[in-house]
VEXKE-189125 format. One line per 4 residues: number of its first residue (from 1); their letters; for each residue x negated, y, z of C-alpha. Coordinates in Angstrom, 1 decimal. Layout:
% residues N
NUM> A> X Y Z; ... $
END
This chain:
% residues 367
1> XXXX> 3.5 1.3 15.9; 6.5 1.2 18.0; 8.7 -2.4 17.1; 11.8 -4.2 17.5 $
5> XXXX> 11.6 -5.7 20.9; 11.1 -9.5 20.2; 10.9 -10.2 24.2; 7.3 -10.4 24.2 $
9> XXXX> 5.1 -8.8 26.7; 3.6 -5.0 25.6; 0.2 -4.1 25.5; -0.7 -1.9 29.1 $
13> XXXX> 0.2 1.1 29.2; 0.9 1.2 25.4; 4.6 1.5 25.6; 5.8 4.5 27.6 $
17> XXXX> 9.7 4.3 27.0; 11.1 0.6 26.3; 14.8 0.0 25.5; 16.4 -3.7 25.3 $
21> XXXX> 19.7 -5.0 23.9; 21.1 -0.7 24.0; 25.6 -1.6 23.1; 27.7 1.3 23.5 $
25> XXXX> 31.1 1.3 22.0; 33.5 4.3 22.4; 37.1 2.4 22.1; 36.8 0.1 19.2 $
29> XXXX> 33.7 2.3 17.4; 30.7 0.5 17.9; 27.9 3.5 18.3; 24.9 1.4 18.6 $
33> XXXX> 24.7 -2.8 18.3; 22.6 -4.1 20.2; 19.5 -1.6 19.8; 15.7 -2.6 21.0 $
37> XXXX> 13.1 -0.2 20.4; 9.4 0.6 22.1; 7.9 4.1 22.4; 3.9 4.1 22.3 $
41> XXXX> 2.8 6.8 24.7; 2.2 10.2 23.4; 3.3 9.8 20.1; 6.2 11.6 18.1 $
45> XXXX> 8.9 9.1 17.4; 11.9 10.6 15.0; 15.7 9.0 15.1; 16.0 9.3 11.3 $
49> XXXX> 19.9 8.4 9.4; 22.5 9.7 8.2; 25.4 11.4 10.9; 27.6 8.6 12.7 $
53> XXXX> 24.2 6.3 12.5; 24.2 6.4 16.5; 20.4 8.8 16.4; 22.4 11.6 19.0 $
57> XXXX> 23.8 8.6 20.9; 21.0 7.1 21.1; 19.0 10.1 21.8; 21.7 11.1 24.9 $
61> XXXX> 21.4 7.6 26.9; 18.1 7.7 27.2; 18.8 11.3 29.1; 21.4 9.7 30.9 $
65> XXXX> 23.8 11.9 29.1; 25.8 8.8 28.0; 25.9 5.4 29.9; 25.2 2.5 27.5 $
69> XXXX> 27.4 -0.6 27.9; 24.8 -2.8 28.0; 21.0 -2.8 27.7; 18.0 -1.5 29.9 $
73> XXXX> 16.3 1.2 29.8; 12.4 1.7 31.0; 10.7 4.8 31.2; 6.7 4.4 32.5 $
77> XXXX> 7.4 1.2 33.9; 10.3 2.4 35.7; 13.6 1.0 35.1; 15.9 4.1 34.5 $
81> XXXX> 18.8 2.6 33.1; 21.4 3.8 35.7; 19.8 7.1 37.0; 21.5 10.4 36.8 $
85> XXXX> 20.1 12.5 34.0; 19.0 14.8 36.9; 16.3 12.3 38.3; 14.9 10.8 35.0 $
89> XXXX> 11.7 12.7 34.3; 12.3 14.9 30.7; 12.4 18.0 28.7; 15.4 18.7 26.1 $
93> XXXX> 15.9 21.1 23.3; 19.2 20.8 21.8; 20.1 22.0 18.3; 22.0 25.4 19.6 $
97> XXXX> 19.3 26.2 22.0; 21.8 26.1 24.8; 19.9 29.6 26.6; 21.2 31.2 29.4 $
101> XXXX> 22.4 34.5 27.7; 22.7 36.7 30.9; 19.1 35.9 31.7; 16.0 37.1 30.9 $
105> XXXX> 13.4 35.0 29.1; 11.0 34.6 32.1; 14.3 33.4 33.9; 15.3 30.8 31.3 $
109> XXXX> 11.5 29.2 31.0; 11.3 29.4 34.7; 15.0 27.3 35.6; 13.8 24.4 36.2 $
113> XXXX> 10.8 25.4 38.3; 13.1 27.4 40.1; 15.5 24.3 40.9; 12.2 22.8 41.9 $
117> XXXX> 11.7 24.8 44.7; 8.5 25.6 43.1; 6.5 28.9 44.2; 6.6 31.9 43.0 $
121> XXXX> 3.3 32.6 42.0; 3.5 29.0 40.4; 6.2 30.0 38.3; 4.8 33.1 37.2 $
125> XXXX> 1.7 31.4 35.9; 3.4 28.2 34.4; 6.2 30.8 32.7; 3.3 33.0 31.1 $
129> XXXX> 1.0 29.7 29.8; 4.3 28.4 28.0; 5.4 31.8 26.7; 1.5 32.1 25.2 $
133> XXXX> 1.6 28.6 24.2; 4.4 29.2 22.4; 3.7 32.8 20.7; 5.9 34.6 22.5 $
137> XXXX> 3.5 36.1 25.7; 5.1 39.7 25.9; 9.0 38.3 25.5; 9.8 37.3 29.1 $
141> XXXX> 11.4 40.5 29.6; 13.7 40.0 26.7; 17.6 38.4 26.5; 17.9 35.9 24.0 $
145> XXXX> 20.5 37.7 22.1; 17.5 40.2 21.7; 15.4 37.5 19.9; 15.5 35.7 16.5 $
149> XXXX> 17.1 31.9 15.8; 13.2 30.5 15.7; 11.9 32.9 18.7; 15.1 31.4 20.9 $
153> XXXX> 14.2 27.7 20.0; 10.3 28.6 20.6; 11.7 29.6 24.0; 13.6 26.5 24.7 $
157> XXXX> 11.0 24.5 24.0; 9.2 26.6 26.7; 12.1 26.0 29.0; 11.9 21.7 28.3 $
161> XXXX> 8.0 21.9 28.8; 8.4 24.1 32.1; 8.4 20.8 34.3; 5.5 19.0 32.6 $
165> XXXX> 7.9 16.4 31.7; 6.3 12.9 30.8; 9.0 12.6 27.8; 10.2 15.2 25.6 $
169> XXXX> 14.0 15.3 23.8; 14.2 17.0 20.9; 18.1 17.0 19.1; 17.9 18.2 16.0 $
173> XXXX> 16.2 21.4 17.1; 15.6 22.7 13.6; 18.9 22.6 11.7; 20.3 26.0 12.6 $
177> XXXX> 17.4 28.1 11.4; 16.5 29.1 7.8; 14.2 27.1 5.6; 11.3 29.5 6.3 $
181> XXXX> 12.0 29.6 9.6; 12.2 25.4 10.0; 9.4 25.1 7.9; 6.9 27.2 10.2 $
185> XXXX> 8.5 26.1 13.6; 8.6 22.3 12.7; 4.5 22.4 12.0; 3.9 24.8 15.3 $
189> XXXX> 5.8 21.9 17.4; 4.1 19.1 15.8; 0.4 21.3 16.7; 2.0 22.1 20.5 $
193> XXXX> 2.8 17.8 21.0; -0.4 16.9 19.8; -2.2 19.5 22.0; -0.2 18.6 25.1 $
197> XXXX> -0.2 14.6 24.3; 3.7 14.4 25.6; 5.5 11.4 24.0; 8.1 12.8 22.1 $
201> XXXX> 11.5 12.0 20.2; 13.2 13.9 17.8; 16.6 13.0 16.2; 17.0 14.3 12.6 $
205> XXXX> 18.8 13.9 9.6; 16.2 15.2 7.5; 13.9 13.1 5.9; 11.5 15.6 4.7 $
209> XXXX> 11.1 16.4 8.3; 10.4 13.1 9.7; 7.9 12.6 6.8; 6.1 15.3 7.7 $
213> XXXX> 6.3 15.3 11.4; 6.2 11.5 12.6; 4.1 9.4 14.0; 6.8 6.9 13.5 $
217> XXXX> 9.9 7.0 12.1; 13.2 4.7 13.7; 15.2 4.8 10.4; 19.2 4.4 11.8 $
221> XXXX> 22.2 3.0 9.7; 25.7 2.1 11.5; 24.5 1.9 14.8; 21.7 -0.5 14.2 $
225> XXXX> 17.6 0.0 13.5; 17.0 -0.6 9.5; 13.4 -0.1 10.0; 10.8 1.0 12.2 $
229> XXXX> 7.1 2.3 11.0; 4.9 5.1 9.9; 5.7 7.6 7.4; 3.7 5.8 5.2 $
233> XXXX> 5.4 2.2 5.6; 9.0 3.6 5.8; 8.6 5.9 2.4; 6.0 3.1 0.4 $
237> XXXX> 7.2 -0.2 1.9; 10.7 -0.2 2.9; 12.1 -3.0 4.7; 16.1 -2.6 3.2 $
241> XXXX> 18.2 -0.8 0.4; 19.2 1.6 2.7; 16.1 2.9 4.0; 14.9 2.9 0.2 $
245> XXXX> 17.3 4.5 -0.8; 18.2 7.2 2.2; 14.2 8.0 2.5; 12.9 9.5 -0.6 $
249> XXXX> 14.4 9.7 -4.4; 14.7 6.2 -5.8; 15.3 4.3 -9.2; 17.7 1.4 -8.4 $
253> XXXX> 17.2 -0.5 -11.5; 20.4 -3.2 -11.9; 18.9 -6.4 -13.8; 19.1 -10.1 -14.2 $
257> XXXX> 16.4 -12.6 -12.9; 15.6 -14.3 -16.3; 12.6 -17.2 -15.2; 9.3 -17.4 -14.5 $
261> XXXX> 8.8 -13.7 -13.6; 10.7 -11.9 -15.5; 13.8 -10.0 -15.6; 16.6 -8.6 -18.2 $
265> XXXX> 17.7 -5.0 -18.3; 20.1 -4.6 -20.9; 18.0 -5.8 -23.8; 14.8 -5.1 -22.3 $
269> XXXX> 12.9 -7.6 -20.3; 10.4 -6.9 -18.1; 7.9 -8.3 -15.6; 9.9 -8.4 -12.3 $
273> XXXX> 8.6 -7.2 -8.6; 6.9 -10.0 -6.8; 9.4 -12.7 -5.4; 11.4 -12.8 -8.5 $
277> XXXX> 9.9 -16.0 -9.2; 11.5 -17.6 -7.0; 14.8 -16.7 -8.2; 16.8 -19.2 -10.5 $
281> XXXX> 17.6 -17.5 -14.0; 21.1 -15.6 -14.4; 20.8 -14.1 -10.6; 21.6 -10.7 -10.5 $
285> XXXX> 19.0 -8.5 -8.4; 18.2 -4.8 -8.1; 14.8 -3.5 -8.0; 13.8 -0.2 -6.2 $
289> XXXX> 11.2 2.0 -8.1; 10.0 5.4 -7.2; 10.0 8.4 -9.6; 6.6 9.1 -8.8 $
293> XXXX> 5.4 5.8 -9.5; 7.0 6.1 -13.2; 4.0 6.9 -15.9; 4.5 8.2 -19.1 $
297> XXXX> 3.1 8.3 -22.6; -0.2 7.4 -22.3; -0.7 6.1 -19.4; 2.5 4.3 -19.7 $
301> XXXX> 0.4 2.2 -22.5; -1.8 0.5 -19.4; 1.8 -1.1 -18.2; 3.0 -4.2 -19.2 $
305> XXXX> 6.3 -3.1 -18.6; 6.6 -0.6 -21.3; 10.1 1.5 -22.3; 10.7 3.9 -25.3 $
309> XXXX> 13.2 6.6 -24.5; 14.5 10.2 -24.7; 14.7 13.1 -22.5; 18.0 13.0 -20.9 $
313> XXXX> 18.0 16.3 -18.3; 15.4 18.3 -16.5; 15.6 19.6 -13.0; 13.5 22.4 -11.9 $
317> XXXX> 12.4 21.9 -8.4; 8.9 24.6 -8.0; 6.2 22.6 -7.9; 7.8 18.8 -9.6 $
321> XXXX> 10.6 18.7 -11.8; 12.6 15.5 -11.9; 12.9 14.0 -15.6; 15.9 11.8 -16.8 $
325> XXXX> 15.0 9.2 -19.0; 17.8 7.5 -21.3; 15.6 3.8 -22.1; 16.4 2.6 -26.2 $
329> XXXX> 17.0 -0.9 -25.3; 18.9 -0.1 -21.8; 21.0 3.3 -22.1; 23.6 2.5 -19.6 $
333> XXXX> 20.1 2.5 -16.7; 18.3 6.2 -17.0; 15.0 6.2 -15.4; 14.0 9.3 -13.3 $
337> XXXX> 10.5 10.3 -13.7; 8.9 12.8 -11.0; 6.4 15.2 -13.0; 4.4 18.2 -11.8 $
341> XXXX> 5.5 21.7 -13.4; 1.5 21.5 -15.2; 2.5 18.0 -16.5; 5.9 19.1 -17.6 $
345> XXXX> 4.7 22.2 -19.5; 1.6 20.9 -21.3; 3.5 18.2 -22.7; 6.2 20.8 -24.2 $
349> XXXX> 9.2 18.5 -23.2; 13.2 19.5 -23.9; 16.0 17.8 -23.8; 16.0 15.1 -26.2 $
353> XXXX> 12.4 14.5 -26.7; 10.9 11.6 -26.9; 9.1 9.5 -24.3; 7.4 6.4 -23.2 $
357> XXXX> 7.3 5.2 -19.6; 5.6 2.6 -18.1; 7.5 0.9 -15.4; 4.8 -0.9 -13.1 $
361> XXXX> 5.6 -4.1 -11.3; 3.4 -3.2 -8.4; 5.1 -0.5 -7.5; 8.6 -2.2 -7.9 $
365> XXX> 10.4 -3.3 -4.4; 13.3 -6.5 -4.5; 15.2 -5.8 -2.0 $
END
């Protein structure tokens, strides 16, 4: 897992891209503060916040697109910090494609070969194994105004893999196509990375597709790193507020620390998440809870935290629907309950039914 550099030494090899103490301000806006980060080699490492975090910034000095103000950069045990982007070794794919529109598609894969001086029997072999490896073997006689949103981004990718780069930049290369379209292309790159083993880095402002993509996820707020982890850690084990709330649906539940475990939410109290012990009585806390994690009626029996309530609003979403809970004893807190459509229709619920939920204290976060 890649970590916040701490100045030890990193494992051999392990680390392909290392950045240290990364500052850039543009006037008095500080972009990134003072940024450390380490890359394992050959994995797919997203830049995930909200826009204005720094993730494009970020994402651009390590091309050499944008000079940090301070901070090193190493790439492969090479110190890269003040090269040209022209002689750091990487692929990009930028968000509008950025094709040449009076070329043809064989000319556009084969542009950085061809500033290579490579041959031309090289390039016409390298051109047709990316246009295969990416699905698109008879297009290289095509213009890109001749293909679709996802073929031209299939192409670009071609066009960043050309070179056999030992890095590859990807900047939000799936917000401008359709939700079909981003679906099928965002599992077809994560297949192609893994095949080719290229260490990769993808900045994104969609969670959903740095869940689903990640090896590990860099989670970004205001120009600093909130967290960095797996999928799994960042979404079950979040390290701040931010990241539980900006990853994922959340419950924040507002209470009141009330002694020896347990805490006060309007006039229910309940076993608190672990560490509330050792908070004096009358401190004000919030505790993070997932919707998921939420059980009901029966099940919500096994808790010993253990809420009566009504059904406030129900939000279709396909396959879940997200339930609204209004507690008895806390009305002014609603509780959000994540149930499958299966779950939601045997049990007949409308708007105003009753419904017991168990809120576990295992899967409650103090953050």
């Amino acid at each position: 897992m890649p970590q916040r550099s701490q100045g030890s030494a990193a494992v051999p090899d392990a680390t392909y891209l290392s950045l240290r103490h990364i500052t850039k301000r543009f006037d008095r806006f500080v972009a990134l503060d003072d940024v450390s980060l380490e890359v394992p080699r050959g994995a797919l490492v997203t830049f995930l916040g909200p826009s204005g975090c720094g993730k494009t910034t970020l994402l651009r000095i390590i091309a050499g697109l944008e000079t940090q103000d301070q901070g090193t950069i190493t790439q492969d045990s090479r110190d890269v910090s003040r090269l040209p982007a022209i002689k750091r070794d990487y692929g990009i794919v930028f968000q509008s494609y950025a094709l040449f529109p009076n070329l043809t598609i064989f000319d556009n894969v084969a542009y950085g070969l061809v500033n290579r001086r490579a041959g031309r029997e090289k390039i016409k072999t390298r051109v047709a194994e990316l246009l295969k490896l990416v699905g698109l073997p008879d297009a290289g006689r095509s213009y890109p105004g001749q293909l679709s949103g996802g073929q031209q981004q299939r192409i670009a990718l071609a066009r960043a893999l050309a070179t056999s780069p030992g890095l590859l930049l990807l900047d939000e290369p799936l917000s401008a196509l359709d939700a079909l379209e981003r679906l099928r292309l965002r599992g077809e790159i994560r297949a192609l990375q893994q095949r080719l083993g290229v260490t990769t880095i993808m900045v994104t402002h969609d969670q959903e597709e740095a869940l689903s993509m990640a090896d590990h996820i860099v989670v970004m707020s205001r120009g600093r790193i909130e967290q960095v982890g797996t999928p799994q850690q960042v979404y079950r084990e979040p390290a701040t507020a931010f990241v539980a709330d900006f990853v994922g649906k959340v419950n924040v539940i507002a209470a009141v620390a009330q002694g020896e475990g347990h805490v006060r939410v309007g006039d229910l109290v309940l076993r608190g998440a672990h560490g509330i012990e050792s908070l004096a009585p009358g401190t004000p806390v919030k505790l993070y809870l997932r919707p998921e994690d939420v059980m009901i009626n029966g099940h919500a029996s096994e808790q010993s935290n253990v809420a009566s309530g009504s059904v406030q609003k129900i939000e279709f979403l396909g396959a879940f629907c997200l339930v609204t809970v209004t507690l008895a004893a806390a009305p002014a807190q609603p509780i959000v309950v994540n149930l499958s459509r299966h779950s939601l229709d045997r049990m007949a619920l409308a708007i105003g039914a009753p419904l017991c939920v168990g809120l576990p204290r295992e899967c409650m976060r103090l953050l």
